[in-house]
N, CA, C and O atoms as a GROMACS GRO file, in nm:
protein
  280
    1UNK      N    1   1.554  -0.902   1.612
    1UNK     CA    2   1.531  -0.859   1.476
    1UNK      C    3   1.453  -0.964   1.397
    1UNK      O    4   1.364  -0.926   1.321
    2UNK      N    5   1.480  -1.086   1.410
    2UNK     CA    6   1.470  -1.182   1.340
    2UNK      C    7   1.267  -1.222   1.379
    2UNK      O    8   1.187  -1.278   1.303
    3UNK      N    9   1.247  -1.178   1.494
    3UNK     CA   10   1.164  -1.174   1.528
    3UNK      C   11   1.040  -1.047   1.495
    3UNK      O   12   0.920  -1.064   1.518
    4UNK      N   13   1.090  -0.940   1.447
    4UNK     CA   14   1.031  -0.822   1.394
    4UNK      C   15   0.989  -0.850   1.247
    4UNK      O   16   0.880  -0.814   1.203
    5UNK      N   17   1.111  -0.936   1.150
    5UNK     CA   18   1.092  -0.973   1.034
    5UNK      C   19   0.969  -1.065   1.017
    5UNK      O   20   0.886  -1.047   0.928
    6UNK      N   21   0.963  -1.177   1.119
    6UNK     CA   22   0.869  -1.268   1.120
    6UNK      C   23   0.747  -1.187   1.124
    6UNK      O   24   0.643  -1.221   1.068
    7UNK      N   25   0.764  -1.060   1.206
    7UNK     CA   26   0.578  -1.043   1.268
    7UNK      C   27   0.550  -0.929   1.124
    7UNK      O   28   0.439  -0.890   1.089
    8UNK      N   29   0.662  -0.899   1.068
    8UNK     CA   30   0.586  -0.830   0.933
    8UNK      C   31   0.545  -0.932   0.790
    8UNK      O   32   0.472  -0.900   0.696
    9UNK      N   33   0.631  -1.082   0.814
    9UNK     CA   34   0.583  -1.160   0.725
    9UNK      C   35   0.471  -1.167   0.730
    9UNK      O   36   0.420  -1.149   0.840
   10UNK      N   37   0.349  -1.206   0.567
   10UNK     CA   38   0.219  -1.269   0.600
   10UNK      C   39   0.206  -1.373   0.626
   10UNK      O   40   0.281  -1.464   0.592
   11UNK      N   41   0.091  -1.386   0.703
   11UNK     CA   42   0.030  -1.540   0.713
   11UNK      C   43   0.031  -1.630   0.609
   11UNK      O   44   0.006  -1.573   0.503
   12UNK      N   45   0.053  -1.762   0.597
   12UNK     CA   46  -0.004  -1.801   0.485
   12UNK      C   47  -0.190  -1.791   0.409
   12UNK      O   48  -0.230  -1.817   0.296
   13UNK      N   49  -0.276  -1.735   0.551
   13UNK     CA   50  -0.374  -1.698   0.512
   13UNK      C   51  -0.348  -1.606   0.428
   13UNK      O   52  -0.346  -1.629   0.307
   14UNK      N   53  -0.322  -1.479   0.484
   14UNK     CA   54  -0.274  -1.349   0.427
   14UNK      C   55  -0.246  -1.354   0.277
   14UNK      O   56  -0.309  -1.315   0.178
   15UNK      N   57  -0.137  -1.410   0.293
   15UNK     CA   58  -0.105  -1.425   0.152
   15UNK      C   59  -0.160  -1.520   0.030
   15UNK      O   60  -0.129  -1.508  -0.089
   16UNK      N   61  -0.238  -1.605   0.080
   16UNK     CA   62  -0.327  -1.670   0.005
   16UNK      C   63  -0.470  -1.566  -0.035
   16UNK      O   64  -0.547  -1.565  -0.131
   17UNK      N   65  -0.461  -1.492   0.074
   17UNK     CA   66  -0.623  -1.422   0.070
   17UNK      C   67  -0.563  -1.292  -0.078
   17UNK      O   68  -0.620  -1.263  -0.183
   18UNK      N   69  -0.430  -1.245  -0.019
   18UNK     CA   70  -0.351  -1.129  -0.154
   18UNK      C   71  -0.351  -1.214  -0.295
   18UNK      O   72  -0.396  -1.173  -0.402
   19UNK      N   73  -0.301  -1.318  -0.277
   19UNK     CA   74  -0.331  -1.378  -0.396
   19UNK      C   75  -0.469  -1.400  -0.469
   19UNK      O   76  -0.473  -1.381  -0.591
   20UNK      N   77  -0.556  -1.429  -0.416
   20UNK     CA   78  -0.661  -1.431  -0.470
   20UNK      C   79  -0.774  -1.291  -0.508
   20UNK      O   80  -0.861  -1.266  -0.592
   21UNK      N   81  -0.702  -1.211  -0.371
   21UNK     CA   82  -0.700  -1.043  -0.464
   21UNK      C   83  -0.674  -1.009  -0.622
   21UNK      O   84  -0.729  -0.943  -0.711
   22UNK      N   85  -0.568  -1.086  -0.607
   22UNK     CA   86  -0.476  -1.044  -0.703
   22UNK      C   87  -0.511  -1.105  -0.822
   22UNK      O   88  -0.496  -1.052  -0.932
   23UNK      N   89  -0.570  -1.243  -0.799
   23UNK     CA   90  -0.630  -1.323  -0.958
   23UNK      C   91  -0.755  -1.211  -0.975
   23UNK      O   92  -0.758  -1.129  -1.066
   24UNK      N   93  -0.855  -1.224  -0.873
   24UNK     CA   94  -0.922  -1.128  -0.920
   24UNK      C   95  -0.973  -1.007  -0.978
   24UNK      O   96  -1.060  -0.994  -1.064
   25UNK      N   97  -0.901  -0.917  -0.913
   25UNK     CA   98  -0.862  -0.790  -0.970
   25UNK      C   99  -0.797  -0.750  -1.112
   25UNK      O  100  -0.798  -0.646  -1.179
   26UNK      N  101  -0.754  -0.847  -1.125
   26UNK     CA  102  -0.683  -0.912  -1.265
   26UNK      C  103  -0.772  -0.927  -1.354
   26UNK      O  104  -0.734  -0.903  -1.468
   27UNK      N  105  -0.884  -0.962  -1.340
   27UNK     CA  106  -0.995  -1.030  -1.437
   27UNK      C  107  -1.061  -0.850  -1.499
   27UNK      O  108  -1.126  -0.847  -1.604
   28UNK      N  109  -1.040  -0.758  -1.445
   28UNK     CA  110  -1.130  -0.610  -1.438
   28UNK      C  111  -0.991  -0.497  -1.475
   28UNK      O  112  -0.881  -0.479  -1.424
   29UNK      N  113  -1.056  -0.445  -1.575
   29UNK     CA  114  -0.990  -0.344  -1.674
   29UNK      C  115  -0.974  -0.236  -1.538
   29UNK      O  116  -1.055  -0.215  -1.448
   30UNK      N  117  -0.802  -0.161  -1.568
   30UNK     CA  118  -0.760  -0.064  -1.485
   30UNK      C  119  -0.844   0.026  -1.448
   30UNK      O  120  -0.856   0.047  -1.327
   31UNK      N  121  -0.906   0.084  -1.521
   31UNK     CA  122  -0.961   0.160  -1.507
   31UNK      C  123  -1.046   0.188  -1.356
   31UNK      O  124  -1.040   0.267  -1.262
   32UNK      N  125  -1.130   0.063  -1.398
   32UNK     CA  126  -1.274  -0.004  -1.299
   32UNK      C  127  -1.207  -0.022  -1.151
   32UNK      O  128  -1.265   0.015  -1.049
   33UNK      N  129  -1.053  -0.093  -1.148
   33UNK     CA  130  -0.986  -0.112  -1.029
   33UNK      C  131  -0.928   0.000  -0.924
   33UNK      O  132  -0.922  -0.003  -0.801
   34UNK      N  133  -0.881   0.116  -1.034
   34UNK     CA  134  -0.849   0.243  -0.935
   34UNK      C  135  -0.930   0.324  -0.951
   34UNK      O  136  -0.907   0.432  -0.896
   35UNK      N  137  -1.038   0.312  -1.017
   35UNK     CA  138  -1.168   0.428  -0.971
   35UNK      C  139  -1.233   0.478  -0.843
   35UNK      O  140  -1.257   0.597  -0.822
   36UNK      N  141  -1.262   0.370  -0.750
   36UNK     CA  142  -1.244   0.400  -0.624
   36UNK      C  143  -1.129   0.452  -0.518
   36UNK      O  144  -1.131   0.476  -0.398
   37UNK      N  145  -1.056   0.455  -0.590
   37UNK     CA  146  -0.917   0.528  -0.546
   37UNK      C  147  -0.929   0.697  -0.569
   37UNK      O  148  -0.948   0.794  -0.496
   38UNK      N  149  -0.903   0.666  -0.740
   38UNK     CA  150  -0.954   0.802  -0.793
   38UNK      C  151  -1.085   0.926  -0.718
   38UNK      O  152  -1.067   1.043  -0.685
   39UNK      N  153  -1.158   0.877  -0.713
   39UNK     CA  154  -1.264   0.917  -0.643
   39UNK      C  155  -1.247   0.951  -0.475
   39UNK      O  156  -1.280   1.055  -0.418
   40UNK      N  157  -1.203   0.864  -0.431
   40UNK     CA  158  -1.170   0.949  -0.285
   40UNK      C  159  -1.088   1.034  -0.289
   40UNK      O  160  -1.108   1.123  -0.206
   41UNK      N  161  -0.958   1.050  -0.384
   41UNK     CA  162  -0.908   1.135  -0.388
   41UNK      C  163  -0.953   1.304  -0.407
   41UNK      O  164  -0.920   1.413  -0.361
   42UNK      N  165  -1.072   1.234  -0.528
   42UNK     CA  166  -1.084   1.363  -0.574
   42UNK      C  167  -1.232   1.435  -0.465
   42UNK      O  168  -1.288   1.541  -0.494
   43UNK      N  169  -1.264   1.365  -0.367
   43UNK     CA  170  -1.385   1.404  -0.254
   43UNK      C  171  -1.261   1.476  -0.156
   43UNK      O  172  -1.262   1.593  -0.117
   44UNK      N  173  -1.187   1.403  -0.137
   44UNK     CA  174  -1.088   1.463  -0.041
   44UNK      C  175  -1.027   1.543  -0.033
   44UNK      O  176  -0.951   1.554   0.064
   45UNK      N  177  -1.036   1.647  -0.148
   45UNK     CA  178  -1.017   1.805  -0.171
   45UNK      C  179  -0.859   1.820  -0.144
   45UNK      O  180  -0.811   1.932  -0.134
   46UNK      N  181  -0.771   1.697  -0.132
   46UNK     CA  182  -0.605   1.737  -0.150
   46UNK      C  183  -0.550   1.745  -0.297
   46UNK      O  184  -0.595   1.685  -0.395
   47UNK      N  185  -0.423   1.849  -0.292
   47UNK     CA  186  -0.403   1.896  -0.381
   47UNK      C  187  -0.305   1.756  -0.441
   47UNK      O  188  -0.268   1.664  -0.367
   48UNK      N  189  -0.274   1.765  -0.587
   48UNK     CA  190  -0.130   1.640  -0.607
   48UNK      C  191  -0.045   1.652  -0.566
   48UNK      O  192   0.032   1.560  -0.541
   49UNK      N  193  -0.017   1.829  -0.530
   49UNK     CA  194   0.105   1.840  -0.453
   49UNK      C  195   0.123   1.779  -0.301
   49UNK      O  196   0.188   1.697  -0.236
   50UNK      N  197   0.051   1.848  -0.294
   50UNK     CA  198   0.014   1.800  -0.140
   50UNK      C  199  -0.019   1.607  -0.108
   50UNK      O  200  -0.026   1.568   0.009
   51UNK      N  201  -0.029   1.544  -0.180
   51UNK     CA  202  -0.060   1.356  -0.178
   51UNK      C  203   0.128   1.358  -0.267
   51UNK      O  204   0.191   1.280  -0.196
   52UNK      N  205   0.197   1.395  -0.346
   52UNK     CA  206   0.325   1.380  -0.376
   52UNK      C  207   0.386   1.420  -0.203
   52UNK      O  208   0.447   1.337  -0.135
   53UNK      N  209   0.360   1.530  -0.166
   53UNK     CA  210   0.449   1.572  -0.005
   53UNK      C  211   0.439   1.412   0.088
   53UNK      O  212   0.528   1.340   0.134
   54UNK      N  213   0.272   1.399   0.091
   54UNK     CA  214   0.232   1.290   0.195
   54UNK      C  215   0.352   1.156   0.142
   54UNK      O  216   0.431   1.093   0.212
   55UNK      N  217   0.331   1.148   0.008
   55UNK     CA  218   0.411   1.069  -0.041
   55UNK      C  219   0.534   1.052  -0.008
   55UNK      O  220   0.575   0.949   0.046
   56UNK      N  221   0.594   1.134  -0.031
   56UNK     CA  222   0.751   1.171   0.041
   56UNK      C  223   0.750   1.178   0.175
   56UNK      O  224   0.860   1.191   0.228
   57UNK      N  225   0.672   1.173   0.232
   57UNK     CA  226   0.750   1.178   0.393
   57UNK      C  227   0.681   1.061   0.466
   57UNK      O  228   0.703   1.033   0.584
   58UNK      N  229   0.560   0.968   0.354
   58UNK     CA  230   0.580   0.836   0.453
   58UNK      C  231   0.637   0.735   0.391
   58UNK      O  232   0.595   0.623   0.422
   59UNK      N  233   0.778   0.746   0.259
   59UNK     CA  234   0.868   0.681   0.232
   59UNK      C  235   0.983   0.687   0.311
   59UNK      O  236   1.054   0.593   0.348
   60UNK      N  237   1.000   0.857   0.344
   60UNK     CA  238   1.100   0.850   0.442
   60UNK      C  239   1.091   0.745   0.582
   60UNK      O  240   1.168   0.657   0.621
   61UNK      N  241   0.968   0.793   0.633
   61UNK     CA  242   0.955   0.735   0.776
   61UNK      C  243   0.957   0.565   0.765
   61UNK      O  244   1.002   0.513   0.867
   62UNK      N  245   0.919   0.478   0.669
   62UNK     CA  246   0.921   0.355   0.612
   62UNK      C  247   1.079   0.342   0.622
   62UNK      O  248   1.118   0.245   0.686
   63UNK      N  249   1.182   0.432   0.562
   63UNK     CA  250   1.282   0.435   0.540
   63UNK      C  251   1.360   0.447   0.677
   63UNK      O  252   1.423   0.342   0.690
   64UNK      N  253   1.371   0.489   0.732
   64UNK     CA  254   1.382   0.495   0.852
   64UNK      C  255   1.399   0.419   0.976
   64UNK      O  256   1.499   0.414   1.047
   65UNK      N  257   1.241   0.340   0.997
   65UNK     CA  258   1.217   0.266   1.006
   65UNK      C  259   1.256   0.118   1.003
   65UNK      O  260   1.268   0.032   1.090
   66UNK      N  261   1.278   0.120   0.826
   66UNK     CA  262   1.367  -0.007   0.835
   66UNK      C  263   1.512  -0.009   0.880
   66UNK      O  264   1.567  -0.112   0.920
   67UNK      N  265   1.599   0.165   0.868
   67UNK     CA  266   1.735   0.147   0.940
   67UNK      C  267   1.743   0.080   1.069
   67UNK      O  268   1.817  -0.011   1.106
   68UNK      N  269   1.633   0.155   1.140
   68UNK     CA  270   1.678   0.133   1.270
   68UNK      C  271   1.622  -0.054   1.342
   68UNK      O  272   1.636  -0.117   1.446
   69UNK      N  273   1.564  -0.072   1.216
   69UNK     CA  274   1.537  -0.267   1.249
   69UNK      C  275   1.671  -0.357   1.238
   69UNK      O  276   1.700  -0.454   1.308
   70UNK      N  277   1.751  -0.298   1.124
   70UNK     CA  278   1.855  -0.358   1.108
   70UNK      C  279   1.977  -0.339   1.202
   70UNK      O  280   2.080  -0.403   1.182
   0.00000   0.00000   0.00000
């Protein structure tokens, strides 16, 4: 187990590289940051219902997932 935890920790690269995501992204109004989000969504012709469903069933499997690690 203890070994599963480790291989989902980040690197300290990793997490240096998220951090500096993260100053950056910071500097740029919401908007500008999930627009490219927004936009694939809306090319990708799924409904909200349908991205709420996706939603729900890859929390479950996450959920899941972590039972059976522990």
């Amino acid at each position: 187990m203890q070994r599963q935890r480790r291989a989902r920790e980040p690197t300290p690269e990793a997490a240096a590289l998220e951090l500096l995501e993260t100053a950056v992204l910071a500097q740029k109004p919401f908007d500008q940051i999930v627009e490219p989000v927004a936009r694939s969504f809306d090319e990708s012709g799924m409904s909200e219902e349908e991205l709420d469903d996706l939603v729900k069933q890859t929390r479950k499997a996450i959920r899941e997932e972590r039972r059976q690690d522990k």
